[in-house]
N, C-alpha and C positions, 0 to 999 in steps of 0.2 A: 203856223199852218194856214191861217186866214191868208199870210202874206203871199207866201207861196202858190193859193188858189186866185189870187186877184194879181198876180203876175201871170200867172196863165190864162187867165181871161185876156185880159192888157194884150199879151202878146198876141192872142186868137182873131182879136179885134185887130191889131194892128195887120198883122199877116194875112193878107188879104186872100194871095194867090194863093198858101200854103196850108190857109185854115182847117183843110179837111184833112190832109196829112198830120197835121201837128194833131188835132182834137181827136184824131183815130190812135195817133200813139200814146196820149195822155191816156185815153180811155183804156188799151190795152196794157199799159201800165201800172193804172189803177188796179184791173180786176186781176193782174198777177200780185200784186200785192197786196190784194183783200185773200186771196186762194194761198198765197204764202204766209200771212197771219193766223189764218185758220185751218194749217192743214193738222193740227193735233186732234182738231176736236172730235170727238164721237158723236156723228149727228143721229147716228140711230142705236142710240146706248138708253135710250129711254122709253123704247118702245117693249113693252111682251115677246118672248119667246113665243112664236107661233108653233115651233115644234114641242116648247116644254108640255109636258101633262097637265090637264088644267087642275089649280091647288085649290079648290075651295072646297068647302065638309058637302057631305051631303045632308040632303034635306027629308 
């Protein structure tokens, strides 16, 4: 993993003229494959039913 992020620096460095194209596709690359690793998850599986009834006894 290390290797692979310090070839892509190396190369960003080297690529002078191309730098911002290459570091714009690494980046869009990245965040497809952060949104592809994560698309199971339930991000709002842990919050309250705001429509359920509220469960608590009374007082």
């Amino acid at each position: 993993m290390f290797s692979v992020l310090y070839s892509l620096i190396y190369m960003l460095l080297r690529l002078e003229d191309n730098a911002l194209l290459v570091g714009a596709v690494a980046s869009f690359v990245a965040v497809a494959v952060a949104m592809y690793l994560t698309r199971s998850i339930d991000w709002y599986g842990s919050l309250p039913d705001a429509t359920a009834p509220n469960q608590q006894p009374a007082a």
